[in-house]
N, C-alpha and C positions, 0 to 999 in steps of 0.2 A: 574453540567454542565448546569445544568437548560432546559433540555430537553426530548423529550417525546424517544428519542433515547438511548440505555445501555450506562454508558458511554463504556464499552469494546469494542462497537461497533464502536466507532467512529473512522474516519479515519483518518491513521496518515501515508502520503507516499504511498498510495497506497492499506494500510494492515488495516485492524481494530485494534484498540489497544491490544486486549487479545491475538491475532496473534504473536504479537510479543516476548512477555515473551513466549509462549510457543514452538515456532520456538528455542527461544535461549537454552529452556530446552533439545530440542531434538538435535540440536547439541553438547551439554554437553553430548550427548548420555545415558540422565535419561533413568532407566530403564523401567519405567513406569511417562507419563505425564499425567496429571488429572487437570483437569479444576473443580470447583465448582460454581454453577449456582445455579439460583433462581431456581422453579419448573417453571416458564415460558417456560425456557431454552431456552432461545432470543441469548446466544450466540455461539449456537450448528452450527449454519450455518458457524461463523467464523474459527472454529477450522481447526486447518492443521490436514491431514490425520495420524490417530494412535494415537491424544490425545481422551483419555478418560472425560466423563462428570458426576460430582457425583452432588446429587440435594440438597442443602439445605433447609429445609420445612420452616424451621423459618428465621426470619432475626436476629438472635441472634449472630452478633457481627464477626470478625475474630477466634475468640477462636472457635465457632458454626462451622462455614465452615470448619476450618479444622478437625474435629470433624469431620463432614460429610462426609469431604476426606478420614477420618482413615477406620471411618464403612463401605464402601463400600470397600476399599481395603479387609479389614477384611472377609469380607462376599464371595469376592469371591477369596480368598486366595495369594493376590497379594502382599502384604506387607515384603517387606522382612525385617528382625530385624536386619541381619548383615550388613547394607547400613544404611548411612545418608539418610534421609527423609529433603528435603528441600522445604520449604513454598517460592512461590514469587506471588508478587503483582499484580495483573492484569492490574493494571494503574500506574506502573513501565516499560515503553515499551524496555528502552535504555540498560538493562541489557543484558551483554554479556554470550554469551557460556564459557569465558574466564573467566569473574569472576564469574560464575556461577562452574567452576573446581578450580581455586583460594579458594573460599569458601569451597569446597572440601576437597582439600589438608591439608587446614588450620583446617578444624572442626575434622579431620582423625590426624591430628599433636599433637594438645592439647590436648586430651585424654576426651575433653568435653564433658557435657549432652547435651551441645546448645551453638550455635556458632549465633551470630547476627553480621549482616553486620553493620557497622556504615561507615559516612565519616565527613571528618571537612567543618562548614560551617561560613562563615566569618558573616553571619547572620541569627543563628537558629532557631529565632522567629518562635513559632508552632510547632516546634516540638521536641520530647523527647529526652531527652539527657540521653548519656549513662555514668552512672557512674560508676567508676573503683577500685577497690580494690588497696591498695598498690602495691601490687604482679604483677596489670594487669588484671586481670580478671573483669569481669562484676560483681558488687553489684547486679546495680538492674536501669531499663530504667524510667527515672522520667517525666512523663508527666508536659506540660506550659502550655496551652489553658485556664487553671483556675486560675483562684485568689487560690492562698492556695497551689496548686498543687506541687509546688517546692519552695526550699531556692532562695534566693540572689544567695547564691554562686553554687547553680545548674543550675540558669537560666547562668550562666558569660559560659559555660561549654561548648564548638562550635561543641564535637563530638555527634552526632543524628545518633539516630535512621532507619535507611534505609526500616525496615518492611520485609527485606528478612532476611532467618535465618535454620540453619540446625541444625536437631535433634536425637538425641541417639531414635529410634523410640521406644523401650519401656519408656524411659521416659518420653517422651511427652505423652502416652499414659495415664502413671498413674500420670499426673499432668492437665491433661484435667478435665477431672470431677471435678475435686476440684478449676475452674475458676468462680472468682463472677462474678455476677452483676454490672457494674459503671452506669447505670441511668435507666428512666423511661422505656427505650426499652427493656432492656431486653437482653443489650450487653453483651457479652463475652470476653474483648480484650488479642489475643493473647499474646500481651507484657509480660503481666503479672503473666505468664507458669515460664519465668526466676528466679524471684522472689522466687514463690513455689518450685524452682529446685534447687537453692542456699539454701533456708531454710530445703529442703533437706540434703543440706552438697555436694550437688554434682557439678563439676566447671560447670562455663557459661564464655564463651570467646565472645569476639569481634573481626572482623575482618576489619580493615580498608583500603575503598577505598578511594584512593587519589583524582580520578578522579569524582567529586560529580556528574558532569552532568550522569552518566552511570547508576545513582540510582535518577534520579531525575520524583519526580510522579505527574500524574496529578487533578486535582481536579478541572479546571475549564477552560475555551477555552484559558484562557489567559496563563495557564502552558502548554496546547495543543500547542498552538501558540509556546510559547519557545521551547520545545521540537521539532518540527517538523522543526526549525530552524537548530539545532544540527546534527537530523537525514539526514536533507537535504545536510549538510554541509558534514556530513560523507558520503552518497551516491557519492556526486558530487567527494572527493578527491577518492575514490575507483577509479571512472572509468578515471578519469585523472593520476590516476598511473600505469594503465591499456592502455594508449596509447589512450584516448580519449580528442578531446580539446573541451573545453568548455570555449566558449569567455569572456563569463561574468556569473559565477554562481550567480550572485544575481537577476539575471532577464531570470535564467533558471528556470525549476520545472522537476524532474526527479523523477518518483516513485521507490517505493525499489527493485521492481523484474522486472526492464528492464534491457535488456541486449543490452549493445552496443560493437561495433568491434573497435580496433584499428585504426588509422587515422582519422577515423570518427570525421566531424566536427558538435559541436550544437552552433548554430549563439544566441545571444542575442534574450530573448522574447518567446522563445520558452517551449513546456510543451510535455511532454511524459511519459502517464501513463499507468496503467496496466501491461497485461505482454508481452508487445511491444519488441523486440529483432532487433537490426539493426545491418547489415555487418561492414565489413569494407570498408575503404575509402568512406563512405556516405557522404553527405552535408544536415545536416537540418537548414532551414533560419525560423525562427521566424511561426512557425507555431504550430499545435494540432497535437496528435499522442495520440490513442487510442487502446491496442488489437490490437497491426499488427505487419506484418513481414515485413521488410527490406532487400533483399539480398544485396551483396558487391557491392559500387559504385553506391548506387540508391541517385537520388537529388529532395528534396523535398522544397516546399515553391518558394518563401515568401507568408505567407497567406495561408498554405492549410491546408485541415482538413480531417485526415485518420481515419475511421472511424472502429470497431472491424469489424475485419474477413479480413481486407486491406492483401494481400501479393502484394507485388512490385519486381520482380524478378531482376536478377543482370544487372546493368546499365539504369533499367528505371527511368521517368520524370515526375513528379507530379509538375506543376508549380504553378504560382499567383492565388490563388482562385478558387482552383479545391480541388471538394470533394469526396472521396471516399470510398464506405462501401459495404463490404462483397465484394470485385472483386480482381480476380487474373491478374495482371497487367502482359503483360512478360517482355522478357528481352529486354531492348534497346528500351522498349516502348514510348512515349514522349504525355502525354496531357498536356499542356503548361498552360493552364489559362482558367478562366472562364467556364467549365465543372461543370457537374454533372454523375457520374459515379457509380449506383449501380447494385445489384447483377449482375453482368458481368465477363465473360471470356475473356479476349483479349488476342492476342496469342502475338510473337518479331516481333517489328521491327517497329509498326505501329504507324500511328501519329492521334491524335483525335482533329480536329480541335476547334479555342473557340469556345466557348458555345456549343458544343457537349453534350447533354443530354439523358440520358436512362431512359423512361419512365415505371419505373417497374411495377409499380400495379394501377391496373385494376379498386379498388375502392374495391376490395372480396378479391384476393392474390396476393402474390408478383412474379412476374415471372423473366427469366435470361434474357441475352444476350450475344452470343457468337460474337466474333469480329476475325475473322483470322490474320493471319499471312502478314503484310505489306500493311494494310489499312490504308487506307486518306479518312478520313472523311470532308468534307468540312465545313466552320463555320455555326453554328447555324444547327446544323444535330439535329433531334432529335428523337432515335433508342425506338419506340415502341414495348416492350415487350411483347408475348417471339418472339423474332428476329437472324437471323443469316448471318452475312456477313461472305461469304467466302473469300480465303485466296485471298493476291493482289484487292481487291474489293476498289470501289472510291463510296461515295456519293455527291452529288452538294450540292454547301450549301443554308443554307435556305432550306434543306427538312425536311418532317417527313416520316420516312421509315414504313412500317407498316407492308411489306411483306420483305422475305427472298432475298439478292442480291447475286448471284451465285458470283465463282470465277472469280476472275478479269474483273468483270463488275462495271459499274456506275449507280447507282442508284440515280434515279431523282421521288422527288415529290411534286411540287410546280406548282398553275398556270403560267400560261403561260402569262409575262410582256408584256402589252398593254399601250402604251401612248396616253397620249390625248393632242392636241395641242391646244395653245393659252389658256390652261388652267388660267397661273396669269393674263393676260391680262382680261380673261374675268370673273376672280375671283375677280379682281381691280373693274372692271366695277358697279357688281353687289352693291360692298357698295358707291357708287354716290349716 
């Protein structure tokens, strides 16, 4: 990845990549998910709730990590022997819960020691091809990265290796310890368990996915990039089958864990990440959507920018270039444009005139602002925190409010407009 970031870490849709193989493990409903990590353990922050984290000390290879996986299960008595044991990739994100039970069924069918995922690739370059016994069964996975490493007629071979794979867990056990070395590191590569498990005498099966993008791993921004293409494309058909339109998904961006309502429109241009939830019958036009809530019928944009902690209650108006962060908007509220709106309360009904501004922080902390129930705010208001308009309250525009405006009062504070006459006349005069 060429970066000082894991790549597990990096973001794909919203998630960090290691999030997502282990999301799909827990909806297979593994009985136990286990992540393995450097001793860093840089990717403990990402994990969803209930994966477990075992530390590899060494960097000695995929054979080592799972290795690492085994002995901690071991140590604290987790491993059950009558369960498939299944290895998946951490920069494998696309893997489903689906074929993640496909592999299941299929390693529990064949009566195998090990079951490897394979799929056909119309261009296998790099990576290992699975060769097959007459019968079907897995010989033995031949690595290409090298001169030497395979025949002609292994390289010609389209089904590869995927690096996911399920295991008779005692036999992977006593086929572990007896993994070499392949180079100056000091690697361990799992592949190579198969081999040792056939020269066993015991079967190794393959299980083939059709669908290659679902097993497709990343190794560098530019596979990051494809993949997040995929992901996106799946995201966007979910919530259009789901009764959401989206005008142009190619110049949408929607992260994995938002949740939109039926009718709900997304206009061109527009991005909505995090874990942003919108009602139904909404309207978003070409704006940012960050950590907020949307209730039914709220209309946001063109141009706005909703910032985490945003809630917009049912029918309110976020217009052209209005931003909002951390305020509870209510219902049928309307700030139409050119706004700035932080930590604030406004209650139904009320209208925020443009450039309506809430002056939070002081320069030391952030303070609030409460806005009542069917206030009119006049243009260029600007509501110095902490402040409270009560409910029916008007401000004049062009003020800065500094002190509290009772209910259904108007609150004014600006000098008082003085003209001066024959001012151009005698501004004309001056450059003679």
């Amino acid at each position: 990845m060429r970066s000082q970031v894991p790549k597990g870490l990096h973001p794909l849709c919203g998630r960090p990549l290691i999030t997502w193989p282990a999301l799909a493990a827990q909806q297979a409903a593994a009985g136990t998910v286990l992540v393995v990590d450097s001793p860093l353990r840089a990717l403990a922050p990402a994990l969803p709730e209930g994966v477990r984290m075992a530390v590899q000390d060494e960097a000695d290879g995929t054979g080592g990590a799972v290795a690492a996986g085994i002995a901690m299960l071991d140590a604290e008595g987790g491993l059950d022997e009558s369960e498939p044991l299944l290895v998946l990739n951490g920069d494998v994100p696309l893997v489903s819960a689906e074929v993640i039970d496909e592999l299941i069924e299929a390693h529990r069918a064949s009566g195998a020691a090990a079951t490897v995922v394979s799929t056909m690739l119309a261009d296998p370059r790099g990576y290992g091809r699975v060769v097959r016994d007459p019968g079907g069964l897995v010989q033995r996975v031949v690595e290409t990265k090298r001169e030497g490493d395979a025949t002609d007629a292994e390289r010609e071979i389209r089904e590869v290796n995927t690096g996911i794979f399920a295991f008779a867990p005692r036999a992977l056990r006593e086929a572990l310890p007896r993994l070499g070395t392949r180079n100056a590191q000091g690697e361990r590569y799992l592949p190579e368990v198969l081999a040792l498990l056939r020269g066993d005498g015991a079967p190794v099966a393959a299980h083939l996915i059709e669908d290659e993008r679902l097993v497709l791993g990343v190794n560098d921004r530019a596979e990051l990039a494809r993949v997040r293409r995929i992901a996106q494309d799946a995201i966007h058909e979910r919530h259009m089958r789901a009764g959401v339109t989206i005008v142009d998904p190619a110049a949408t961006v929607i992260d994995a864990d938002v949740e939109i309502g039926e009718d709900t429109v997304i206009e061109p241009f527009t991005s909505i990440r995090g874990a942003t939830s919108i009602g139904s019958g909404c309207t978003v036009r070409q704006s940012y959507l960050i950590d907020c809530a949307l209730e039914d019928g709220v209309t946001v944009g063109p141009f706005a920018y909703l910032r985490p902690g945003t809630v917009l209650r049912h029918g309110a108006k976020v217009g052209t270039f209005v931003e909002v962060k951390g305020s509870d908007i209510g219902a049928g509220t309307k700030i139409p444009h050119l706004s700035y709106i932080g930590d604030a309360d406004v209650g139904e009904q009320s209208n925020l005139g443009a450039a309506t501004i809430t002056a939070n922080y002081d320069g030391f902390d952030k303070h609030r602002t409460k806005v009542g129930d069917r206030v009119r705010t006049g243009v260029d208001t600007t509501l110095v925190a902490p402040v409270e308009l009560g409910d029916d309250a008007y401000t004049g525009a062009g003020s800065v409010i500094t002190d509290d405006v009772p209910e259904g009062a108007l609150g004014i504070a600006r000098e008082q407009q003085s003209n001066v006459e024959g001012y151009s006349e005698r501004r004309a005069q001056s450059r003679r």
